[in-house]
Steps between C-alpha positions, in 0.01 A plus 500: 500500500838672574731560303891450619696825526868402553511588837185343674641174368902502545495255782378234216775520293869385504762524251507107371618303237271237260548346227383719193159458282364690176396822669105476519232651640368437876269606747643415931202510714527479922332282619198736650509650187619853625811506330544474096856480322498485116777466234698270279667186716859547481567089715354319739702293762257280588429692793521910378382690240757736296273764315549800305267736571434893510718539787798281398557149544342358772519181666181328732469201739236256261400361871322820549321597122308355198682521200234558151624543142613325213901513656376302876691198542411189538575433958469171471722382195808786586830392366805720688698663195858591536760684241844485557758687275862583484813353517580143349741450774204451717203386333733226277550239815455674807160597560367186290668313727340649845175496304521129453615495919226732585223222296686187627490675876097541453429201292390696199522374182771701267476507125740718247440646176734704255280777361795648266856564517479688803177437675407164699194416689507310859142387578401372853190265512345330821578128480143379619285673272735630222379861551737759386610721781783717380711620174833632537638638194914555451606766203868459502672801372731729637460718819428848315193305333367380788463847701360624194208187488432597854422855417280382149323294722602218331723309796420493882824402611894589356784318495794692599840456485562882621350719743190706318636872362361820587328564185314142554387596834340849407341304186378264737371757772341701235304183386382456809728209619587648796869499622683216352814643711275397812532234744311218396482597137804297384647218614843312483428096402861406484837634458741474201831675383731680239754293381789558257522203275778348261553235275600128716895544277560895636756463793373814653384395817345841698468837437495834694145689511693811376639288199207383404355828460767592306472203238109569453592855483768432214788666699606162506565309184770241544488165742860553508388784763310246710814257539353288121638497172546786278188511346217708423204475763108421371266677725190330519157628664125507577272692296474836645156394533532262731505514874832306529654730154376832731622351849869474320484837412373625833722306692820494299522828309284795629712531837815542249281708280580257207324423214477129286787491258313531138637143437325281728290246367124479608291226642131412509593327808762330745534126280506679184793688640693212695461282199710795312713535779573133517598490165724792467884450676534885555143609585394625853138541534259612811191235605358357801592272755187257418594490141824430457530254164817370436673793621756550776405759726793738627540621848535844633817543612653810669860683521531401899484123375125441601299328227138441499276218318109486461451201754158422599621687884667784344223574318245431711729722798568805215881418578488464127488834340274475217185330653188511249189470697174343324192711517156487477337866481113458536285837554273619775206317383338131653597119314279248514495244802684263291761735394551644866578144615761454254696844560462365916620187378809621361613588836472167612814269644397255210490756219864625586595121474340544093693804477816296557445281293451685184818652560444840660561605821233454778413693759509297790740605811777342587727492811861475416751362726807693632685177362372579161657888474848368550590717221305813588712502819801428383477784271411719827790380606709589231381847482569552881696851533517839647135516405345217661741367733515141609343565791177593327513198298507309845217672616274422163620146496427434908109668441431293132669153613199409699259627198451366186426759205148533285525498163273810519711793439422851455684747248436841386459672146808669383529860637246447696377433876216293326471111458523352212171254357623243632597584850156681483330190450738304773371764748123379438607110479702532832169695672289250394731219635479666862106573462470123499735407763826342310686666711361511766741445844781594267732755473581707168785691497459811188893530441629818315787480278645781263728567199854621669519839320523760716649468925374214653319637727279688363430196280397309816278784588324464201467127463337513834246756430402223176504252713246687729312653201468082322377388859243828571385400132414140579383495802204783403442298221421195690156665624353189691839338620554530837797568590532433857585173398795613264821663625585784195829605490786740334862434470784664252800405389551791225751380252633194699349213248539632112326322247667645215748721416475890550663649194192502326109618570385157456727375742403772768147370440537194591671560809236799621253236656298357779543136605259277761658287710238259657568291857 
């Protein structure tokens, strides 16, 4: 009998996930009995082995071996195991809720049980013959404790409300993970957003991006410099912790290189923090969109008289400054059949329909009207100058009047040529949209606006070459499409349509993007 050396046998294996067993002893035998693999079982899919052996973890087809020892599973009675862990903002109501969708849509039955505090159970049973055919466990804790269950081994999927850091990466590479900065290896389920919050009696209505940085900063102190009363201001935030607590930071204060005033009060988590909020006449605190209590939620105003709220479009478009994507990170390794079915699912027309309804954001594209962006144009209008003459403005309204825009916007990190998550993950929704033919005898338009410091010119120049860079992008991604049967094409109109206001970074952000205009 052979034994394996590690390279005779690396066609066999594939980095996978499974569900994860008491590590015990096994013997993997081909079926000709040629080829011998032993070690301790690591998981087993249902369809592939995960074992640690002499050569590192290994993972085998069971179609093609015999599996021996006191660890073998048992083929016929396999029950698909599933952790999820991370933030409550997405394992409280919105992945129950496209869990239940996901069992309705296949007829499985759906039971729920509360292990603890944090930790529920989902079982999914087959309604003929009551056989249990998948556990999906939910540890709801914050966003730092769920990349660190992934690397114990003690999740398989995290709940993010942030993008994963470096130092969870090279953790993650250096267990063996793989890449979780790779395509495929996270995902965005749904879409949220930073709000500022106040109590319902405050008669502060909005709030500049730049102010607000200010008042979580403490270099603001007084609502009587916000247009209130002269009072003292009550910062209230996330646990630093928390995806949401380290998103505020990120977003809010690092690009001013700010830190937290010392007297902000903490939160577990965003209706701990509106309840406060709601009770306290002079406090200001920072949530999200989908949990918004019996606050009011402030808009982001500007200097230039633009003013922004988190609307379902604006968020869904990134015309809304502070978008929080959802994640799911999951690492290089294969789920079970059951579990690969749901994470398809969640792509599905239906699902974004659940995402609506439990109050987040969905994914779904949208085509907006030229009658709908009355204000967007007017604003053009307003802003017509030396700089973009009206002439120009009659050129970008005679080539978009006969379009109609896609919510599917790109934008780019600050300082940086690169897009952002979410306009990362538009770029594979929008491929896989022409791969299956939505668009197909249609014409997209990838329109290139930009922020109007600097000549105008120039500025043109440069929204074009994003606008070329956004289509090049998605049409390479879209490997099967053919696009024969799509006309692709580039268009700029440099700083002719602001979004926001360009006295401060944020403001520039927003109005650095890509639209797609669809006819």
């Amino acid at each position: 009998m052979t034994f394996v050396r590690a390279a005779s046998v690396a066609a066999l294996f594939l980095f996978t996930q499974a569900y994860t067993v008491a590590a015990q002893d096994v013997t993997l035998t081909s079926r000709d009995g040629d080829v011998e693999i032993s070690g301790n079982l690591l998981g087993f899919d249902g369809e592939f082995y995960r074992v640690q052996t002499v050569y590192g973890e290994l993972t085998v087809d069971g179609s093609g071996v015999r599996c021996e020892g006191p660890g073998c599973p048992s083929l016929e009675n396999y029950v698909a195991r599933v952790r999820f862990s991370g933030a409550p903002t997405i394992g409280r109501v919105l992945m129950p809720a496209l869990l239940e969708a996901f069992a309705i849509r296949h007829q499985y039955d759906l039971t729920r049980k509360a292990l603890d505090d944090e930790r529920f159970l989902y079982t999914l049973s087959d309604p003929e013959n009551g056989s249990l055919l998948g556990e999906f466990t939910f540890r709801l804790s914050n966003t730092d404790e769920g990349f660190a269950d992934l690397l114990a081994n003690e999740a398989d999927i995290v709940m993010s409300m942030r993008e994963a850091r470096q130092d969870e990466l090279s953790r993650a590479r250096d267990a063996g993970m793989g890449d979780l900065s790779a395509r495929g290896r996270s995902r965005i389920v749904a879409l949220d957003g930073l709000v500022p919050v106040v109590a319902p009696s405050n008669p502060v209505q909005a709030i500049t991006t730049p102010q607000l940085a200010q008042v979580l900063s403490g270099e603001i102190e007084n609502w009587s410099d916000l247009g209130g009363p002269d009072a003292p201001i009550t910062v209230h935030v996330l646990d630093g912790s928390s995806g949401l607590g380290q998103a505020t930071i990120d977003r809010l204060l690092r690009p001013v290189h700010a830190t937290l005033t010392e007297t902000a009060k903490h939160y577990e988590d965003g209706p701990a923090l509106t309840a406060a909020v709601a009770d306290d006449p002079f406090g200001l605190g920072v949530t999200s969109r989908s949990e918004p209590g019996n606050t009011w939620a402030l808009a982001l105003k500007g200097q230039c008289g633009f003013a922004l709220s988190a609307s379902r479009r604006a968020v869904k478009t990134e015309d809304y400054p502070l978008t929080a994507p959802l994640f799911l990170y999951m690492p290089a390794r294969r789920f079970p059949k059951l579990a690969r079915e749901f994470l398809v699912y969640l792509r599905d027309p239906s699902a974004q329909l659940v995402i609506r309804r439990a109050g987040f954001v969905d994914r779904a594209p949208e085509e907006i009207t030229i009658n709908a962006q009355g204000d967007r144009f007017a604003n053009a209008i307003a802003r017509a100058g030396d700089e973009v003459p009206l002439a120009e403005l009659q050129r970008m309204v005679s080539v978009l009047s006969p379009l109609r825009r896609l919510t599917t916007t790109f934008r780019f990190e600050a300082g940086s040529a690169r897009l952002d998550a979410q306009s990362r993950s538009n770029v594979q929704q929008l491929a896989r949209a022409l791969e299956v033919g939505l668009y197909d005898a249609r014409r997209l338009v990838f329109v290139g606006f930009s922020d109007g410091d600097g000549p105008a010119g120039p500025n043109k120049i440069i929204a074009k070459r994003r606008a070329e860079a956004v289509r090049q992008a998605v049409s390479m991604a879209a490997e099967t499409a053919n696009l024969d049967r799509i006309t692709l094409e580039v268009e700029a109109f440099g700083e002719a349509m602001p979004m926001a206001c360009d006295d401060s970074e944020w403001g520039r952000q927003v109005n650095r993007r890509v639209e797609v205009w669809v006819r």
